[in-house]
C-alpha positions, -999 to +999 in steps of 0.1 A: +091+045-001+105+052-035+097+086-052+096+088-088+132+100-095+144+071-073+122+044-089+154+037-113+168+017-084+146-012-082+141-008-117+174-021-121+181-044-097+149-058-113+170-057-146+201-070-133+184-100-119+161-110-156+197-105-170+215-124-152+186-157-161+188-146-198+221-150-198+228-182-183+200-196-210+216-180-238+251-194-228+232-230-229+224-221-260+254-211-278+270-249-283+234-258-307+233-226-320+258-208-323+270-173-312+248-155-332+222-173-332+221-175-292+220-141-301+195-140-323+170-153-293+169-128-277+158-106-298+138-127-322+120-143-293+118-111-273+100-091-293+064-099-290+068-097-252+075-062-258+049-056-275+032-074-248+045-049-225+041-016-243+004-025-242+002-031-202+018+002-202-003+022-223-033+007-208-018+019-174-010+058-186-035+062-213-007+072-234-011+076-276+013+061-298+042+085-301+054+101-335+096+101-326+116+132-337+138+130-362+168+130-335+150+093-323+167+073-352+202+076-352+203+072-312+181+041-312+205+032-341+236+032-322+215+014-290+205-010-312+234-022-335+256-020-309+237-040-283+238-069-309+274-068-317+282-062-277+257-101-270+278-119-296+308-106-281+298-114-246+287-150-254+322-157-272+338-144-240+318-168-220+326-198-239+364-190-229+362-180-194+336-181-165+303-173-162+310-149-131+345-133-143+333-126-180+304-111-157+333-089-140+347-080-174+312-069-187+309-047-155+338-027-169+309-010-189+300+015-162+340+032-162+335+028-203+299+043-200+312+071-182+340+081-205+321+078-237+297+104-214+327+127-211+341+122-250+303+123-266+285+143-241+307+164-226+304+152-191+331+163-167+349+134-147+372+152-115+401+137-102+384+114-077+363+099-106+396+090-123+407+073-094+377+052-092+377+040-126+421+029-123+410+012-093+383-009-115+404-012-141+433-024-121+404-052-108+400-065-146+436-069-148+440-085-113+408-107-125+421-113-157+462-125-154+460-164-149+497-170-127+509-203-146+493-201-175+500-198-213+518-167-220+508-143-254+471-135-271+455-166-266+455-161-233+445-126-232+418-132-259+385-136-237+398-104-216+400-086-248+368-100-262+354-097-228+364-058-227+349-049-259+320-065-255+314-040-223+324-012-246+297-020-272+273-021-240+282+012-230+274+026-264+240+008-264+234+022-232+244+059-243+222+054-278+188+039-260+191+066-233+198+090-261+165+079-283+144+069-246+146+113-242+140+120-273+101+109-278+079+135-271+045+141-252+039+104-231+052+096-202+089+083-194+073+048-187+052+051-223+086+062-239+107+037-225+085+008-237+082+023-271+115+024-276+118-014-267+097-022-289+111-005-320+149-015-309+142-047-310+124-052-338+152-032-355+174-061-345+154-086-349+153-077-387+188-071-391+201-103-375+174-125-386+184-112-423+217-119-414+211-153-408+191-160-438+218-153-458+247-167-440+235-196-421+196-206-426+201-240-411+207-219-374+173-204-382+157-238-384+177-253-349+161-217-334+125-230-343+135-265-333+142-252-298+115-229-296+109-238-257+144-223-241+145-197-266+109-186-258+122-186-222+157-165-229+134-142-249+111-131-222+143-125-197+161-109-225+126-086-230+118-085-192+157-071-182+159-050-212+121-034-203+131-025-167+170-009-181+150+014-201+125+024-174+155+029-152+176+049-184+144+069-189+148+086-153+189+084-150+222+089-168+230+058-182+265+055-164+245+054-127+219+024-143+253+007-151+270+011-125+240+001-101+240-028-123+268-039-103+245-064-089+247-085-112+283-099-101+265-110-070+242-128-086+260-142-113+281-155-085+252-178-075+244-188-106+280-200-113+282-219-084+249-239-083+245-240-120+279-240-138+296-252-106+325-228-111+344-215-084+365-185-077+401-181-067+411-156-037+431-137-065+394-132-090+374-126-054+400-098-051+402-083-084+356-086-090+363-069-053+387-045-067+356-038-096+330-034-076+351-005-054+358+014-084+328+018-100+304+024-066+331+053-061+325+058-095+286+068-085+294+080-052+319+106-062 
């Protein structure tokens, strides 16, 4: 039986799973679409299901509308800009590597989530916690080197790519938690949704805008494939709905690193779906990963 500060476990395994789905749709649709407008899907198409949302949940807590502090807006800022620039990153890292090891790159978020928590917020990390997050890195590397193949940045691009892109999550994660514990008077599950909501429509604006200017023609394929997107945008709403449930009773770098998960399942979804499979040397290093950042939490 889960109590209430334990509830952010299922919560996201729940998310890990929708994300995992939303992913693999959104990597379908980068070739028609392009990167950022693969990106845009989520978002765009996500919206009105958290809208959808917010209102099951206030129907369930009887919860007002909450006025945010002024301390809400640059957090949700930082969630919200950076979560957009971390999906385009993520999907150009996927178009150069596996589904499953740009997976194990992205996991690299937890060790980054936890060091911008001891740079920003002051959290301490001990001696055993640095160990934990050499051990994961070491894992990315391990996961990363390809014996045999092309030598110089080309073929370290999708690692790089793949490595920021984790570091832009982390930051999202940090600024959503940040703005989730800001609103005042509802309940964590009222705030949580709240926040979804105005996060996304933030970037929904500021991508949609974006593509308007620069590429309207990518705004018209979106419409013409209305069907997958609306698909990718409830698992981009549904995944992102149970994260900030989970962020709104946790520190970020324990949702993320719980969200470990996700290699597993991305595992199945790369075999049966993209038919990829995995060396003994990338079993190894997503092994090496998933050591480091579970001693990461357990420490």
């Amino acid at each position: 039986m889960f109590t209430l500060a334990s509830l952010w476990i299922p919560f996201t395994v729940t998310a890990a799973l929708g994300q995992v789905a939303r992913n693999a749709m959104q990597r379908r649709l980068t070739a028609p679409l392009g990167t950022w407008g693969a990106t845009n899907i989520r978002f765009l198409f996500g919206f009105p299901f958290s809208l959808i949302f917010f209102g099951a949940v206030s129907g369930v807590t009887g919860d007002a509308v909450p006025w945010p502090t002024a301390a809400f807006w640059p957090w949700l800022l930082l969630g919200a800009l950076s979560q957009i620039v971390a999906t385009g990153l993520m999907l150009l890292a996927m178009n150069d590597r596996s589904f499953v090891v740009t997976t194990a790159y992205l996991k690299t978020e937890a060790i980054q989530t936890a060091i911008f928590g001891f740079v920003f917020l002051g959290d301490h990390l001990t001696a055993l916690k640095v160990i934990a997050i050499l051990i994961a890195t070491a894992g990315v590397i391990v996961t990363a080197l390809r014996p045999g193949g092309e030598k110089g940045f080309a073929e370290l691009q999708p690692t790089i790519i793949g490595l920021l892109a984790a570091a832009a999550f982390a930051l999202s994660a940090i600024g959503f938690r940040g703005a989730i514990i800001t609103v005042p008077g509802v309940s964590f599950a009222t705030a949580a949704s709240y926040t979804l909501v105005i996060g996304l429509f933030v970037q929904t604006l500021v991508l949609t805008i974006y593509l308007l200017a620069r590429a309207p023609d990518v705004l018209r394929k979106i419409l013409g494939l209305w069907k997958p997107s609306i698909f990718a945008g409830f698992m981009g709403a549904f995944a992102s709905q149970f994260w900030f449930l989970a962020f709104a009773l946790t520190a970020a770098a324990n949702v993320r690193t719980l969200a470990l998960v996700e290699v597993l399942f991305a595992q199945g979804v790369a075999y049966y779906s993209f038919k990829q499979p995995l060396s003994a040397r990338e079993l190894s290093g997503i092994a090496l990963i998933v050591i480091g950042v579970a001693m990461l939490v357990a420490v």
